[in-house]
DSSP file (Angstrom, degrees, kcal/mol; ACC not computed):
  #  RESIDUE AA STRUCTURE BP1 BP2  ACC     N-H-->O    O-->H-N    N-H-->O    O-->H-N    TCO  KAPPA ALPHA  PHI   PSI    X-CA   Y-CA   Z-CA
    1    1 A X              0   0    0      0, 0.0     3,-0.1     0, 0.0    26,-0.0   0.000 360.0 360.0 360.0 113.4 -136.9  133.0  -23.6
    2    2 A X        -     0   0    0      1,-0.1    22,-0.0    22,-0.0    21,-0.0  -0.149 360.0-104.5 -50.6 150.4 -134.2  133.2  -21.2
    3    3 A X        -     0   0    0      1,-0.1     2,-0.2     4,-0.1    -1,-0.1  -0.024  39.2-108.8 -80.3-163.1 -134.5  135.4  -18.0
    4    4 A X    >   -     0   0    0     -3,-0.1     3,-1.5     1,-0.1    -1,-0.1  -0.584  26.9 -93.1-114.6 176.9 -132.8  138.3  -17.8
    5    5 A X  G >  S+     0   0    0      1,-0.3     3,-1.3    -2,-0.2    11,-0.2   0.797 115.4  67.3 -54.5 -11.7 -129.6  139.6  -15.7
    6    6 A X  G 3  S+     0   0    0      1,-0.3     3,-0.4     2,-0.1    -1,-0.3   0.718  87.9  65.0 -98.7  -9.6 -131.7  141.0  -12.9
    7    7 A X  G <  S+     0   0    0     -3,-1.5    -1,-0.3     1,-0.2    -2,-0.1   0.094  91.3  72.8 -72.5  21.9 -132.9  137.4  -11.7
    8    8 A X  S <  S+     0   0    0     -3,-1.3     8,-2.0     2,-0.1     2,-0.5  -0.321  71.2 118.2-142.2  45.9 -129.5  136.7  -10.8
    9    9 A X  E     -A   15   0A   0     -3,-0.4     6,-0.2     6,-0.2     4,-0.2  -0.977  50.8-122.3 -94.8 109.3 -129.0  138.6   -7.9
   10   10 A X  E >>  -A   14   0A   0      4,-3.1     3,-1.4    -2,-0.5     4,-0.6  -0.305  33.6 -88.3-104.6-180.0 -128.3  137.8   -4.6
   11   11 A X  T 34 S+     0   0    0      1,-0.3    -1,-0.1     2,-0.1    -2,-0.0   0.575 124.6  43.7 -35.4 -20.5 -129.3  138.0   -1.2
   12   12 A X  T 34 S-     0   0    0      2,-0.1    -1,-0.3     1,-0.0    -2,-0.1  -0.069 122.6 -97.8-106.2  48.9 -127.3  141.7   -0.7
   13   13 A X  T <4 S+     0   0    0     -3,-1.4    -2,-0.1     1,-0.2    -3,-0.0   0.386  78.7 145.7  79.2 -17.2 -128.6  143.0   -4.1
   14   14 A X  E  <  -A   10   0A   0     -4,-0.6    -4,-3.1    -5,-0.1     2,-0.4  -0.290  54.9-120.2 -76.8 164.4 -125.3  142.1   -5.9
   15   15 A X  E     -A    9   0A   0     -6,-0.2     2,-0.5     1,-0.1    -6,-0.2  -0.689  20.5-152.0 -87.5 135.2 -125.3  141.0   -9.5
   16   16 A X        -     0   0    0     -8,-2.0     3,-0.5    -2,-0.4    -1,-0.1  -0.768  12.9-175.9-123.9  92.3 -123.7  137.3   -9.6
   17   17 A X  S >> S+     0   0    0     -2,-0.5     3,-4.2     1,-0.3     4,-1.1   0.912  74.0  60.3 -49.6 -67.9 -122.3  137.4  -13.1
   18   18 A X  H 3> S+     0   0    0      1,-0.3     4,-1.3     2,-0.2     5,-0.4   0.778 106.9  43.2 -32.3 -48.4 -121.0  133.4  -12.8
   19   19 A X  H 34 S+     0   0    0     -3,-0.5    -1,-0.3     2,-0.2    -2,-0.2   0.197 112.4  65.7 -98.2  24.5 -124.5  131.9  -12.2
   20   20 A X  H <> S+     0   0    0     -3,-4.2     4,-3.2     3,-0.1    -2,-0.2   0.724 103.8  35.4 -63.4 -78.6 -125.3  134.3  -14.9
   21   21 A X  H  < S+     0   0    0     -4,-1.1     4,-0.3     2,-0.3    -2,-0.2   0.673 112.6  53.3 -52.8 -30.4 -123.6  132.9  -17.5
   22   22 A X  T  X S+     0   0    0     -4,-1.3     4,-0.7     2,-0.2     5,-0.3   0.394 105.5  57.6-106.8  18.5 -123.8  129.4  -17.0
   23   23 A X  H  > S+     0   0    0     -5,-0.4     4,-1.7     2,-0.2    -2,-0.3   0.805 112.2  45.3 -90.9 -42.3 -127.7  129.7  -16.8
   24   24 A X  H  < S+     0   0    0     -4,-3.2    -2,-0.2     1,-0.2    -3,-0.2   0.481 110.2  46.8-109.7  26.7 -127.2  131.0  -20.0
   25   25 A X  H  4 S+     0   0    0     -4,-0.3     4,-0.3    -5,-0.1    -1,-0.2   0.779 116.2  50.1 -94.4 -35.3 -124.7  128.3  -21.3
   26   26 A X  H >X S+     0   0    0     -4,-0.7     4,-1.1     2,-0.3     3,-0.7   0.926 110.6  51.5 -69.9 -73.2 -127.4  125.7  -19.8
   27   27 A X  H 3X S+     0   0    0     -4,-1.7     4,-1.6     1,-0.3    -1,-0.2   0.901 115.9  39.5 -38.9 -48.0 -130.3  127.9  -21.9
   28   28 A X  H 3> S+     0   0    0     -5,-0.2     4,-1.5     2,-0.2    -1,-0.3   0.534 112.0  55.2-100.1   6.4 -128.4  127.6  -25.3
   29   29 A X  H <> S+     0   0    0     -3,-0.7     4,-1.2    -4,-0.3    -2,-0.2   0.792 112.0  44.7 -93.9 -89.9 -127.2  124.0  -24.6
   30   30 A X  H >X S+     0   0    0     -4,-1.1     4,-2.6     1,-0.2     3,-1.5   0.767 116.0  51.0  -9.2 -87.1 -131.2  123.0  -24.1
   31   31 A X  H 3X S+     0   0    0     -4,-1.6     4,-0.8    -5,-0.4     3,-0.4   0.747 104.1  51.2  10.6 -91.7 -131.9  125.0  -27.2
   32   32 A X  H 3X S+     0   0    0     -4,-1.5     4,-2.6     1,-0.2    -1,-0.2   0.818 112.8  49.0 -43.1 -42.0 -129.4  123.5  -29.4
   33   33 A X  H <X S+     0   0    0     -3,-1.5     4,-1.8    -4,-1.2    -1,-0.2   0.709 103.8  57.4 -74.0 -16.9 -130.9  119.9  -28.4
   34   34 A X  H  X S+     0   0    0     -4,-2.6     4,-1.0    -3,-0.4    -1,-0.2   0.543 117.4  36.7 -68.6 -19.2 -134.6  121.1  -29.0
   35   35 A X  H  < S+     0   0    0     -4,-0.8     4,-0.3     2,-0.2    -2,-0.2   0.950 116.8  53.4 -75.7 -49.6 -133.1  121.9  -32.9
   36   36 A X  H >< S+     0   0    0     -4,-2.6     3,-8.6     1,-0.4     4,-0.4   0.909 113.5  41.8 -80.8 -90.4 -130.9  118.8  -32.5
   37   37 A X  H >< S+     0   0    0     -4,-1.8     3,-1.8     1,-0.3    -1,-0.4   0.599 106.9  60.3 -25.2 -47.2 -134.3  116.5  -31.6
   38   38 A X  T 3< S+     0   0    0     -4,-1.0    -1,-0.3     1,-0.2    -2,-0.2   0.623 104.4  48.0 -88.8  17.6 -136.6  117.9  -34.1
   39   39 A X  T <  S-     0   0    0     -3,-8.6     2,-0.3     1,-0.5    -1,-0.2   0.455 133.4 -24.7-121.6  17.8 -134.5  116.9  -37.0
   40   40 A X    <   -     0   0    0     -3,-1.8    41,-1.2    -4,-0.4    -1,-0.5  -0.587  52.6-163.7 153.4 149.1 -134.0  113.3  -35.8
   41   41 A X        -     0   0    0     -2,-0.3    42,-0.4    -3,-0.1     2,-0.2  -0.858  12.2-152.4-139.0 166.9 -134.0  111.4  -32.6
   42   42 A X        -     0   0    0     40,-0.2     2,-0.1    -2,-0.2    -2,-0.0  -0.929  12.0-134.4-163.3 160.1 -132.5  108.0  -32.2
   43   43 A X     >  -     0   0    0     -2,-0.2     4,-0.5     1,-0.1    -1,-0.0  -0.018  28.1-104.8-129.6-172.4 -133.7  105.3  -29.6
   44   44 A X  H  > S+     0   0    0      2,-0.2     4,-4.5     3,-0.1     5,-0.1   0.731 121.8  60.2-109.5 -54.0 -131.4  102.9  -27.0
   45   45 A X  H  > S+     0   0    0      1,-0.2     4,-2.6     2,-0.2    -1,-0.1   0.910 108.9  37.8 -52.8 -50.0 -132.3  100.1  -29.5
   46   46 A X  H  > S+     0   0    0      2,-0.2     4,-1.8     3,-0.2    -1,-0.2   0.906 113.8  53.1 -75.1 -53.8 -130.6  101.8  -32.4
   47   47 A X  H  X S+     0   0    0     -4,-0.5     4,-4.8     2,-0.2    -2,-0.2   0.994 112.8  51.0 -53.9 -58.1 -127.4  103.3  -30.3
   48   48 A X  H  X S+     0   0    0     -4,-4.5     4,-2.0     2,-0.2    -2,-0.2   0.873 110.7  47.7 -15.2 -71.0 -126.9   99.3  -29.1
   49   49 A X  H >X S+     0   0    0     -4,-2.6     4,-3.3     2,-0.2     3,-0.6   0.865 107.0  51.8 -54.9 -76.1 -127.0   98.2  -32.5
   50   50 A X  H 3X S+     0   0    0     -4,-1.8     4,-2.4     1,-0.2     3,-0.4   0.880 115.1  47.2 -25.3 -78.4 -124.4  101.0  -33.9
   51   51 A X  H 3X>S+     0   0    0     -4,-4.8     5,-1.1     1,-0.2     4,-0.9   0.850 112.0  47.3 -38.3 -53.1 -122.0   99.7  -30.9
   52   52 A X  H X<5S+     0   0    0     -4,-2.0     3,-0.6    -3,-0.6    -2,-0.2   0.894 109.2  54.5 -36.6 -59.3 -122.6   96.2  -31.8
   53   53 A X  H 3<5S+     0   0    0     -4,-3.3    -1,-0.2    -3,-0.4    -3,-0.2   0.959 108.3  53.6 -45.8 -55.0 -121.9   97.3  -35.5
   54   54 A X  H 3<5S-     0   0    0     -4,-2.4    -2,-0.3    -5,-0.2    -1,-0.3   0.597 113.5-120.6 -41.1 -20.7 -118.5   98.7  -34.2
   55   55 A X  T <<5 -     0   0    0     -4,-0.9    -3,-0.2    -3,-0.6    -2,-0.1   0.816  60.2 -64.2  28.4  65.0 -117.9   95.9  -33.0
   56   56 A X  S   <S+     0   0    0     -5,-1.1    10,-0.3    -6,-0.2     2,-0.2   0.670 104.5  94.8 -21.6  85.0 -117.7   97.7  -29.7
   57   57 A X  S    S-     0   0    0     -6,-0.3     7,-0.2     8,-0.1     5,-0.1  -0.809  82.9 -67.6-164.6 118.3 -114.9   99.9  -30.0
   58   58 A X    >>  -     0   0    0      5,-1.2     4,-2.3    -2,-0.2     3,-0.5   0.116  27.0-152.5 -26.4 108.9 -114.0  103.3  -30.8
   59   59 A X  T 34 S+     0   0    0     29,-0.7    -1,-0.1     1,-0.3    30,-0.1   0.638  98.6  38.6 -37.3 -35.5 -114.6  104.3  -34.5
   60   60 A X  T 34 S+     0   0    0     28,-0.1    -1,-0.3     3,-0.1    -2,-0.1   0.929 134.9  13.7-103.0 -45.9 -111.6  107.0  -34.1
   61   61 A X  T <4 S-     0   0    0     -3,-0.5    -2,-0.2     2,-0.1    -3,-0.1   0.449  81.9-137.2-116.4 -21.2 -109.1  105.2  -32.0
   62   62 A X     <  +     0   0    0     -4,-2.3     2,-0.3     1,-0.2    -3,-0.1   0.674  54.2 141.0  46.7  37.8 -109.9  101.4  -31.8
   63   63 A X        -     0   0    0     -5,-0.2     2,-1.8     2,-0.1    -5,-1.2  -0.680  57.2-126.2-108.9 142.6 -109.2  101.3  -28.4
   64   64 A X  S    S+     0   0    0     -2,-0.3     2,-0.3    -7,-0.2    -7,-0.1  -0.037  82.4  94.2 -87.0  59.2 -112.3   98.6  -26.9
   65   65 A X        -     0   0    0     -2,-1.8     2,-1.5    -7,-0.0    26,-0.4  -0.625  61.0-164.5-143.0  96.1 -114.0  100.6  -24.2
   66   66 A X        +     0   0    0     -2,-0.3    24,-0.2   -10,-0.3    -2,-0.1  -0.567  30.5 143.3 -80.2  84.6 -116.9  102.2  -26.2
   67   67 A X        +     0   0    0     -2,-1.5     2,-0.3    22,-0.3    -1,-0.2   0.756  48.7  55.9 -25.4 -60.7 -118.3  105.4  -23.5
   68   68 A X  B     -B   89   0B   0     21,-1.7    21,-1.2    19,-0.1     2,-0.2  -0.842  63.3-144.1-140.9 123.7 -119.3  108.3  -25.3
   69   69 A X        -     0   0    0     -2,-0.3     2,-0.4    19,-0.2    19,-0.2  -0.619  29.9-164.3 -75.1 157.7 -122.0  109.0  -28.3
   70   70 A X        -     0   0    0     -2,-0.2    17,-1.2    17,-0.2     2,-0.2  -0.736  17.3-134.0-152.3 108.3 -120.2  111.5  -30.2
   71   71 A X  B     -C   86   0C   0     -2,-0.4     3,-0.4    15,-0.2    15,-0.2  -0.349   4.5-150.7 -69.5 132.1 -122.3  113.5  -32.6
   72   72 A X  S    S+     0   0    0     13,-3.8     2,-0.5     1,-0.3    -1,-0.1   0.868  99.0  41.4 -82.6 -33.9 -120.1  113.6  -36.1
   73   73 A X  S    S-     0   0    0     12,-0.4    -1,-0.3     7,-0.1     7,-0.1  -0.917 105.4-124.4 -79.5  88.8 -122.1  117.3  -36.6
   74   74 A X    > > -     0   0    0     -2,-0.5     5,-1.6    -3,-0.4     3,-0.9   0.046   7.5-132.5 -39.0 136.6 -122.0  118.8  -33.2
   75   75 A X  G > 5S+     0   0    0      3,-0.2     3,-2.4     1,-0.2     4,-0.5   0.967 109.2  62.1 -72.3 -31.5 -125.7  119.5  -32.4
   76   76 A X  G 3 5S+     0   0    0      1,-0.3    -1,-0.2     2,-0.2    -2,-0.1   0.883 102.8  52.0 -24.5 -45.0 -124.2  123.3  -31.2
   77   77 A X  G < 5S-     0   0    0     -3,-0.9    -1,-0.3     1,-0.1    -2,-0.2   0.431 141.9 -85.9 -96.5   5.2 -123.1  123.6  -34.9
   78   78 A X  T < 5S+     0   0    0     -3,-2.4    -3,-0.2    -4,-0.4    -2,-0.2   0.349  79.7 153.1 129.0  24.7 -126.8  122.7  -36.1
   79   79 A X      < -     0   0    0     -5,-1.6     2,-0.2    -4,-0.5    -1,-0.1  -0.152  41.4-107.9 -64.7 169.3 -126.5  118.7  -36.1
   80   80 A X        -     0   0    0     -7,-0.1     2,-0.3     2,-0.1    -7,-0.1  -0.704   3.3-139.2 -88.6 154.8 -128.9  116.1  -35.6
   81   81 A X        +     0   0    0    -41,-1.2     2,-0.5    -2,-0.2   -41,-0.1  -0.332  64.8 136.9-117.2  63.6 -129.6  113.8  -32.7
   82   82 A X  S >> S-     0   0    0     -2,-0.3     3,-2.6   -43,-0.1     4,-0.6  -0.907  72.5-119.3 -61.1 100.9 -130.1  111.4  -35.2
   83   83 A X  G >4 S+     0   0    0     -2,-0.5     3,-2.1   -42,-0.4   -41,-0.1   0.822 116.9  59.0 -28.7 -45.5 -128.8  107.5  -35.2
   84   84 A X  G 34 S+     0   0    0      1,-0.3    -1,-0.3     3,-0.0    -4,-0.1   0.243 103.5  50.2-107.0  35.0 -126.9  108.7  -38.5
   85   85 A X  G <4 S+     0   0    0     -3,-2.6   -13,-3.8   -13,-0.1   -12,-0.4   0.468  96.1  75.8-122.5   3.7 -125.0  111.4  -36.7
   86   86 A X  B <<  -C   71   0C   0     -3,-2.1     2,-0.4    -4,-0.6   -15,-0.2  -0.837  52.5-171.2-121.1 157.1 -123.5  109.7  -33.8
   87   87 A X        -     0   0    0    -17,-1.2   -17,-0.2    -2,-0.3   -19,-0.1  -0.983  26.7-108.4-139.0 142.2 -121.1  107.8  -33.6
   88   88 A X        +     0   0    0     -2,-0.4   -29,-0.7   -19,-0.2     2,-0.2  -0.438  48.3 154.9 -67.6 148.4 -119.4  105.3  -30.5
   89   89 A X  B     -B   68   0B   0    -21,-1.2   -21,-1.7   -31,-0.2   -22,-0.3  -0.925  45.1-108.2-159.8 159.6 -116.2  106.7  -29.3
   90   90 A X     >> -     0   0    0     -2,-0.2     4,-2.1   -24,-0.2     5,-0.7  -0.542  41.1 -99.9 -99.2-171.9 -114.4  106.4  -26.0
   91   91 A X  H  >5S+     0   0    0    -26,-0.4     4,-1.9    -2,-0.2     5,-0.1   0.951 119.4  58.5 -72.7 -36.6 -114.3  109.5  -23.4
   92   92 A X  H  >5S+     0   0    0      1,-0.2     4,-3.0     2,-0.2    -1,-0.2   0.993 110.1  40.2 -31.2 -67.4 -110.6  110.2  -24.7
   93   93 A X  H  >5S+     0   0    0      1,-0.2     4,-1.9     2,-0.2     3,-0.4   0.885 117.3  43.9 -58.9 -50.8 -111.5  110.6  -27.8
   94   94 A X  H  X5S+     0   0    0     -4,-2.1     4,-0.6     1,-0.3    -1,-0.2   0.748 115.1  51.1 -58.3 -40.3 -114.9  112.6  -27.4
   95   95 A X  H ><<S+     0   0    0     -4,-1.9     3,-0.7    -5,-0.7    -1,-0.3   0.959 109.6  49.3 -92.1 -13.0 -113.5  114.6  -25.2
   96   96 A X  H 3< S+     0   0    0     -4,-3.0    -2,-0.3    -3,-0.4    -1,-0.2   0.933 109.7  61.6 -32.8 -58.5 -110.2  115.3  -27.7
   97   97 A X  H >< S+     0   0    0     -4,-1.9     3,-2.0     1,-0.2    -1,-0.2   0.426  79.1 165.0 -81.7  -0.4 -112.6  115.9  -29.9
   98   98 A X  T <<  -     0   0    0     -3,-0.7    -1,-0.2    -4,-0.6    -2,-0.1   0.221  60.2 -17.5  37.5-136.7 -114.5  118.8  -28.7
   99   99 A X  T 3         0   0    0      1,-0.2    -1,-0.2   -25,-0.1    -2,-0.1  -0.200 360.0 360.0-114.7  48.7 -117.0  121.0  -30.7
  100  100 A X    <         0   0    0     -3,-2.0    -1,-0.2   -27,-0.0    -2,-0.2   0.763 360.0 360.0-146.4 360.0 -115.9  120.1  -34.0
């Protein structure tokens, strides 16, 4: 359970809305990866192998500097953090690609 506004208060009594909000972007990000994880996890061995598979280059662009996992169901949108949800991408791309 996340805390509430009134722990976010500072030293003169004011409410500090900003560290408000990203404690509770932080809170639903955690969340989402606690969903993500109990409906598949995927290991260092397995991620390798998927670059390796690429033949280590971005899936989306084909440009060879693989970065970035990039889940193909955002776990935000209910994905898994499954081996057969991710895919290698570079940081262009991943970060093009947001949360969809």
């Amino acid at each position: 359970m996340p805390l509430g506004p009134e722990a976010f208060v500072d030293h003169h009594g004011m409410f500090v809305e900003y560290k408000y909000r990203a404690y509770l972007t932080r809170h639903r990000r955690r969340c989402a990866m606690n969903v993500a994880r109990s409906l598949g996890r995927h290991t260092k061995t397995e991620w390798l192998g998927l670059v390796t598979a690429a033949g280590g280059v971005c899936v989306l662009c084909g440009v060879a500097a693989v970065e970035a996992k990039d889940h193909i169901v955002p776990l935000s949108r209910g994905g898994s953090d499954g081996i057969s949800n991710i895919q290698p991408v570079c940081q262009s791309c991943n970060s093009r690609k947001g949360n969809r």
